[in-house]
C-alpha positions as CSV (number, residue, x, y, z in Angstrom):
1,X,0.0,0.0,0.0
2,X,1.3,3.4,-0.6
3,X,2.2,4.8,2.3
4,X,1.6,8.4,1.3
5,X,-2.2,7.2,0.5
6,X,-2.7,6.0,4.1
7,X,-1.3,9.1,5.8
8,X,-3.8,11.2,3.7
9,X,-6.3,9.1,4.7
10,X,-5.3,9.4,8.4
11,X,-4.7,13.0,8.3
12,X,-7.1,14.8,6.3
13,X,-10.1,14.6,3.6
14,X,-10.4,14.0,-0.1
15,X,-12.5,16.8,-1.5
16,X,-14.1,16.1,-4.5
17,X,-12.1,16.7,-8.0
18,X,-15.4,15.6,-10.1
19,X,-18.5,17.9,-11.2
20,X,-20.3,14.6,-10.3
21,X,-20.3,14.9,-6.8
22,X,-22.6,17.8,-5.5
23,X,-21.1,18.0,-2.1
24,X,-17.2,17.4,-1.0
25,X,-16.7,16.2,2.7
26,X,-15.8,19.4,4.8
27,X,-12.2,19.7,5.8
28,X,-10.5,18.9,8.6
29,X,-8.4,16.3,10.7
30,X,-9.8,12.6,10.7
31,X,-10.0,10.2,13.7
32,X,-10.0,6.6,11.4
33,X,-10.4,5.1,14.9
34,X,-14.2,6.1,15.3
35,X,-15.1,5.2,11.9
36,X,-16.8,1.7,10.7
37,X,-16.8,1.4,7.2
38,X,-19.6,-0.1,5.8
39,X,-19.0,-2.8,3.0
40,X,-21.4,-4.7,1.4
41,X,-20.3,-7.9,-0.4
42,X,-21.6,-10.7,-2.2
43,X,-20.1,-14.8,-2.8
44,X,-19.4,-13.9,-6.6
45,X,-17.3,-11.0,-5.7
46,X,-16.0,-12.0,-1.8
47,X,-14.6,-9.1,-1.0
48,X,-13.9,-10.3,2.7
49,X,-12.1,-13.4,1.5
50,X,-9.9,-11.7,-0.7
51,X,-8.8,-9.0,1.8
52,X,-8.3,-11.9,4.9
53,X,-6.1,-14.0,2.4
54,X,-4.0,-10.8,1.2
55,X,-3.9,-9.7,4.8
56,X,-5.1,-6.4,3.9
57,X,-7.7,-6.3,6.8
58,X,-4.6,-6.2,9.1
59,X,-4.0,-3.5,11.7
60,X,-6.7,-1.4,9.9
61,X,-7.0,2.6,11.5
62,X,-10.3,2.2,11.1
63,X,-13.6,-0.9,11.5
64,X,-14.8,-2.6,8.6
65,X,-18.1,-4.5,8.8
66,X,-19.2,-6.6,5.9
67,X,-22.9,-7.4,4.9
68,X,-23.7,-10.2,2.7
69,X,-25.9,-10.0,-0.4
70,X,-27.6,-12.0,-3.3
71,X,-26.4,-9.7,-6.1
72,X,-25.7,-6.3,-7.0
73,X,-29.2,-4.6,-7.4
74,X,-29.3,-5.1,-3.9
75,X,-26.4,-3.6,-2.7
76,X,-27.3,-0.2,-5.0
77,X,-30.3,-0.4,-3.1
78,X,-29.0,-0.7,0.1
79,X,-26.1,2.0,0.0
80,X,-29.0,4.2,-1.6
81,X,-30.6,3.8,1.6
82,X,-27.8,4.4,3.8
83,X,-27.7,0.7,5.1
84,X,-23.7,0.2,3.5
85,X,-21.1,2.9,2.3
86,X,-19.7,0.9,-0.4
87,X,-20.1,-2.0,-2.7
88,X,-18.9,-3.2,-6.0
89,X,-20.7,-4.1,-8.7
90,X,-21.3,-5.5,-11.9
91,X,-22.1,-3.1,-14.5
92,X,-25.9,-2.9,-14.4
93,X,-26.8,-2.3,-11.1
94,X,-25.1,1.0,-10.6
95,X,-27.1,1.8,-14.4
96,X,-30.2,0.9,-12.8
97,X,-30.1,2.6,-9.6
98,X,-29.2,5.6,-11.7
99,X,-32.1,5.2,-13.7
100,X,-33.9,5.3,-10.1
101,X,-32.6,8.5,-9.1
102,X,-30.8,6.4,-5.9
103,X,-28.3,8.5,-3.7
104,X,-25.2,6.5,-4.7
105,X,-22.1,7.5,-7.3
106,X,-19.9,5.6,-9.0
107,X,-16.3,6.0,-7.4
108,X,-14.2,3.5,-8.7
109,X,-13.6,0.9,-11.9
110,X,-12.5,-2.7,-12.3
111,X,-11.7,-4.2,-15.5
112,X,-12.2,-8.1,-16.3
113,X,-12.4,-9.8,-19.3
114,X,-15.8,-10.5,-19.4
115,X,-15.9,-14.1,-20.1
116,X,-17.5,-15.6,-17.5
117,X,-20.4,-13.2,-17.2
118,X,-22.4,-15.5,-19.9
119,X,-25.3,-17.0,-21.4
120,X,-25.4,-20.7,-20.4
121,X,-27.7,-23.4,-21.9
122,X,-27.9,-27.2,-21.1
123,X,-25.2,-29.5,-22.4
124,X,-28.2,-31.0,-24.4
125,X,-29.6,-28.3,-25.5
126,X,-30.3,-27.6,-29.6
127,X,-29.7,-24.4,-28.5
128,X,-26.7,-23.1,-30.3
129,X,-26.5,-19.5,-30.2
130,X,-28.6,-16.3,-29.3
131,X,-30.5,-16.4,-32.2
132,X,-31.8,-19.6,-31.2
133,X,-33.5,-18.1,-27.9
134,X,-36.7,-16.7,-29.5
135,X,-39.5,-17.7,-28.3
136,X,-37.3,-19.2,-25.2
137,X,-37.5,-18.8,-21.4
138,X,-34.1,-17.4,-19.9
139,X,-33.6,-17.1,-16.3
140,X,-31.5,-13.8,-15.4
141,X,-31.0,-11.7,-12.7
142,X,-32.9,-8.1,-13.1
143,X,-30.9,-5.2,-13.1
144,X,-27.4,-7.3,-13.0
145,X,-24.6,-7.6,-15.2
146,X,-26.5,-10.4,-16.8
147,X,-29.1,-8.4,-17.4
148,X,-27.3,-6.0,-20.0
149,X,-24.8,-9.1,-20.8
150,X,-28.8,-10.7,-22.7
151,X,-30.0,-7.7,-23.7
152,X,-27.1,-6.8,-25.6
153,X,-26.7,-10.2,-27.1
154,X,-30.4,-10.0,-28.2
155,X,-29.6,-7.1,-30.3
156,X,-26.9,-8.1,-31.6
157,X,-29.2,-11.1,-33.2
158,X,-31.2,-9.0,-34.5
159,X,-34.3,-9.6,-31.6
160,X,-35.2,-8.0,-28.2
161,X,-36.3,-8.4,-24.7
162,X,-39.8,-8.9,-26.0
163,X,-38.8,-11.8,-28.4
164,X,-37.9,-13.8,-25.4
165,X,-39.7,-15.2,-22.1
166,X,-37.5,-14.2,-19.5
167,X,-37.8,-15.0,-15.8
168,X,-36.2,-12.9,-13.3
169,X,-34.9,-14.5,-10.6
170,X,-31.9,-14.7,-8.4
171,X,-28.7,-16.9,-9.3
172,X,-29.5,-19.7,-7.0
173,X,-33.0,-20.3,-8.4
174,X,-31.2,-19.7,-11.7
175,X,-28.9,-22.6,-11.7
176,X,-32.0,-24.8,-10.4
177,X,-34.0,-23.8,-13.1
178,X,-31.8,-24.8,-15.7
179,X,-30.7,-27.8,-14.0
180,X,-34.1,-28.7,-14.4
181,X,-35.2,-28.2,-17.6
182,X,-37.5,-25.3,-16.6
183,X,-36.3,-22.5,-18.3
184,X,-33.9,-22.7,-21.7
185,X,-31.0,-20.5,-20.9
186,X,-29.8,-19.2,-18.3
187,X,-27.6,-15.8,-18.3
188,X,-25.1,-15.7,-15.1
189,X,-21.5,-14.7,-14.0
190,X,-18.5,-16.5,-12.6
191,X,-18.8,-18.2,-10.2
192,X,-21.8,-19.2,-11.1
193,X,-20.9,-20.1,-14.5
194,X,-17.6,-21.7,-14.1
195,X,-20.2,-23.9,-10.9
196,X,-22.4,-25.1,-14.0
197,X,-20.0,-25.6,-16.3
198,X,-18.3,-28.2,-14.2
199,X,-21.5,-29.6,-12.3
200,X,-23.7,-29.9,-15.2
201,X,-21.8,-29.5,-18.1
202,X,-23.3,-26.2,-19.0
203,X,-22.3,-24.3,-22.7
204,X,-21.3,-21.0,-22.7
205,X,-23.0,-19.8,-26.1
206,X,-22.0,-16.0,-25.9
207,X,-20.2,-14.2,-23.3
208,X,-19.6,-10.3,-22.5
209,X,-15.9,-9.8,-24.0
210,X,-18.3,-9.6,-27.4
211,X,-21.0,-7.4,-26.2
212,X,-21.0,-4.6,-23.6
213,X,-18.2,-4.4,-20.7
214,X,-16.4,-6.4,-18.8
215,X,-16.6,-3.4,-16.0
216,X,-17.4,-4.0,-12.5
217,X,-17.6,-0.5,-10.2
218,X,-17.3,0.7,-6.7
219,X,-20.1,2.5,-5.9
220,X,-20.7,4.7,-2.5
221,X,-23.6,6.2,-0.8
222,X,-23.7,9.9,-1.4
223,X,-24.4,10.5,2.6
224,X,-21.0,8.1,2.8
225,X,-19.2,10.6,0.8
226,X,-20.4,13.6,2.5
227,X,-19.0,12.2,5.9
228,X,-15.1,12.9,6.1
229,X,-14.5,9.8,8.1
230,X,-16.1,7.6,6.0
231,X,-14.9,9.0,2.8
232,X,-11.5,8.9,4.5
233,X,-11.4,5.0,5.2
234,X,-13.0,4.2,1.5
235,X,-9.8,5.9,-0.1
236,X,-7.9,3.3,2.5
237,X,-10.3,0.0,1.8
238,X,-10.3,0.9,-2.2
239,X,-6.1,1.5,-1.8
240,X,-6.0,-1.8,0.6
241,X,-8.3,-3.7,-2.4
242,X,-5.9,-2.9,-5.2
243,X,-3.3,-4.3,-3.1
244,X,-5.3,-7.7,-2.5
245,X,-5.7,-8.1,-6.1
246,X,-2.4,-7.6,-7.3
247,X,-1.7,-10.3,-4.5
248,X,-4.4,-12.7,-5.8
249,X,-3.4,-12.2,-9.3
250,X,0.3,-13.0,-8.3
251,X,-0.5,-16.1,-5.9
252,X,-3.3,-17.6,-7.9
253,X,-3.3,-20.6,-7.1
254,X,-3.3,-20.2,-3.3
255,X,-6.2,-17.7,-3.7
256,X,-8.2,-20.2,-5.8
257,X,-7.7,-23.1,-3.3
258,X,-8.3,-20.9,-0.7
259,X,-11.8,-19.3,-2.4
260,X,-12.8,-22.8,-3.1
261,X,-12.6,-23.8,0.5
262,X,-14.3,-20.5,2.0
263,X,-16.8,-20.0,-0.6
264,X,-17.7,-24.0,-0.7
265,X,-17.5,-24.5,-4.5
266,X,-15.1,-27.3,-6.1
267,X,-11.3,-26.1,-6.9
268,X,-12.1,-26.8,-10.9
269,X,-14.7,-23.7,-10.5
270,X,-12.6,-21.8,-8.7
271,X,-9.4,-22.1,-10.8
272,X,-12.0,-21.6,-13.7
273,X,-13.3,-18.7,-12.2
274,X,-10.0,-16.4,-10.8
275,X,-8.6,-17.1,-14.1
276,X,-10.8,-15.4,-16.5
277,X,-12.7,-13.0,-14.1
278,X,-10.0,-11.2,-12.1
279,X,-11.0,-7.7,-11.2
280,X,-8.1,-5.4,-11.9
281,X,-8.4,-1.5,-10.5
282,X,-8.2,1.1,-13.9
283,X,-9.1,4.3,-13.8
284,X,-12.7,6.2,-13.7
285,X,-12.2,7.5,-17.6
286,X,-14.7,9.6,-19.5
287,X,-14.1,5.8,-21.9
288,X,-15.5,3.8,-19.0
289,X,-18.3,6.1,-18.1
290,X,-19.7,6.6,-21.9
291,X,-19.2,2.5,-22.0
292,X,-21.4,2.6,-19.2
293,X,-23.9,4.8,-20.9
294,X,-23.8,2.6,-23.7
295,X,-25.8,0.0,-21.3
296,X,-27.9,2.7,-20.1
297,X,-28.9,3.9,-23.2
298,X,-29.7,-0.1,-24.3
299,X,-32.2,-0.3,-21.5
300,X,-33.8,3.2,-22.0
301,X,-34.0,2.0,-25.7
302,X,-36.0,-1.1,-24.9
303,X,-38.2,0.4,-22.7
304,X,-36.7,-1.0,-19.4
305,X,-36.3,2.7,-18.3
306,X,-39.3,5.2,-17.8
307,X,-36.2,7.5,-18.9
308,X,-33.1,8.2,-20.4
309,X,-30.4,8.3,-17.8
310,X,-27.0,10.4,-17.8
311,X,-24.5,8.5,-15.8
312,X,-21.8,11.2,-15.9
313,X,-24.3,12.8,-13.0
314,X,-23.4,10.1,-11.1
315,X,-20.2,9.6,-11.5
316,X,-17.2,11.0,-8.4
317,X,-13.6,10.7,-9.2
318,X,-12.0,11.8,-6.0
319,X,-10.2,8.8,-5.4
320,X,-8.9,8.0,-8.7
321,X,-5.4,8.8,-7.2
322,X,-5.8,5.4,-5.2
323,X,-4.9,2.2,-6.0
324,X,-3.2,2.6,-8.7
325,X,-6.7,3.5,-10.8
């Protein structure tokens, strides 16, 4: 960690450098030892694990308490309401909860490849491409990653939301569906595709790196970032997480052993997984946010919006100094 980053942390607060943030913290010293950061985190991300392995929840200034959640749409939801400071993302639910007028901004950016956010289908399935999903049920995840990951696909083929049954449900009730033969496709992320893959012998038949992003984002209550404390200790966690990362990507296979044993899925799935979907810190770029209007823009176009939505207004960049983004 840089130590420079830390002792700013400690000692004072990052005001905003971004027109998207309406408010900067006030100024002034900041006692890390009163704060408790709020992180919410989710299995397919395990943001806890990652920083327990690294060591990077060590001798922390501050407290960190981690909440545990489904998928991303509820996360925005929840550090809309207050409940967490900070969360990361796919790159839907931060479009959606903009699209909602939530009090959250996007603070930071995390590239993957994108290949294991994907559209899944039986391994005896006719099914063998998107094209091939009209008329079909797909199970997906509302307002994820997934979400744009189908949409996107669809229009690429030439066919929409409306030429397709979907059912919205959460990735647990996903992975049963298909495993049952109730729905026809399912669309998903790592782990949860790399899970099918090697249980059932799932087929990826289109993944992200050929439509939309392979994003994920940080994203941060506005009432978070108006507290100096708070906003102090998320320039810390996010500088800490970039750390981790670089760790994981350079001792991958103890981090995959030691995901599989913590996270309960088989080492083949893990392996599968850190390989193709690891989260590397880049910056906040004007690139990133008009790739991320891109997806807005899809949804507003096919109606999934009551709006269009400008994601530059929720966009702060104070702490693209940390973590090497």
């Amino acid at each position: 960690m840089k130590i420079a980053s830390l002792l700013v942390a400690l000692l004072m607060v990052l005001t905003a450098c971004s027109g998207g943030s309406e408010k900067a913290a006030p100024a002034g010293p900041v006692d890390l030892s009163t704060v408790t950061l709020k992180v919410g985190d989710q299995r397919a991300i395990s943001i806890e694990v990652l920083m327990k392995a690294s060591g990077q929840l060590a001798a922390l200034p501050y407290k960190v308490e981690f909440s545990t959640f489904t998928a991303g749409p509820p996360l925005v939801e929840a550090a809309s309401a207050g409940g967490i400071h900070l969360a990361q993302v796919g790159n839907t639910p931060g479009v959606f909860g903009a699209a909602a007028g939530a009090d959250i901004k996007f603070v930071g950016a995390l590239q993957a490849t994108g290949k294991g956010d994907a559209i899944l289908v039986a391994k005896q399935s006719p099914v063998s491409g998107v094209a091939d999903l009209k008329g079909k049920k797909v199970a997906v995840t509302k307002g994820s990653s997934a979400n744009a990951n189908l949409l996107l696909h669809l229009k690429k083929a030439g066919l929409g939301l409306a030429d397709i049954e979907p059912v919205y449900v959460a990735p647990a009730d996903g992975y049963a569906a298909l495993t049952r033969g109730e729905v026809d496709a399912w669309a998903v992320w790592d782990p949860y595709t790399a899970i099918a893959e090697q249980e059932i012998g799932a087929r990826i038949i289109a993944a992200a790196d050929t439509a939309g992003n392979g994003y994920n984002f940080w994203v941060a209550s506005t009432s978070a970032l108006d507290d100096a404390g708070v906003s102090a200790a998320i320039a810390d966690f996010l500088d800490r997480y970039a750390v981790a990362t670089k760790w994981s990507e350079d001792n991958l296979d103890r981090w995959s052993a030691d995901y599989a044993k913590l996270t309960d899925i088989s080492p083949q799935a893990s392996t599968i997984t850190w390989t193709r979907s690891l989260k590397r810190p880049v910056p906040l770029s004007a690139d990133v946010v008009a790739s991320e209007q891109q997806i807005a823009d899809a949804f507003a176009e096919a109606k999934e919006f009551p709006g269009a939505v400008d994601i530059a207004d929720f966009v702060d960049d104070r702490f693209q100094g940390d973590g090497g983004r």
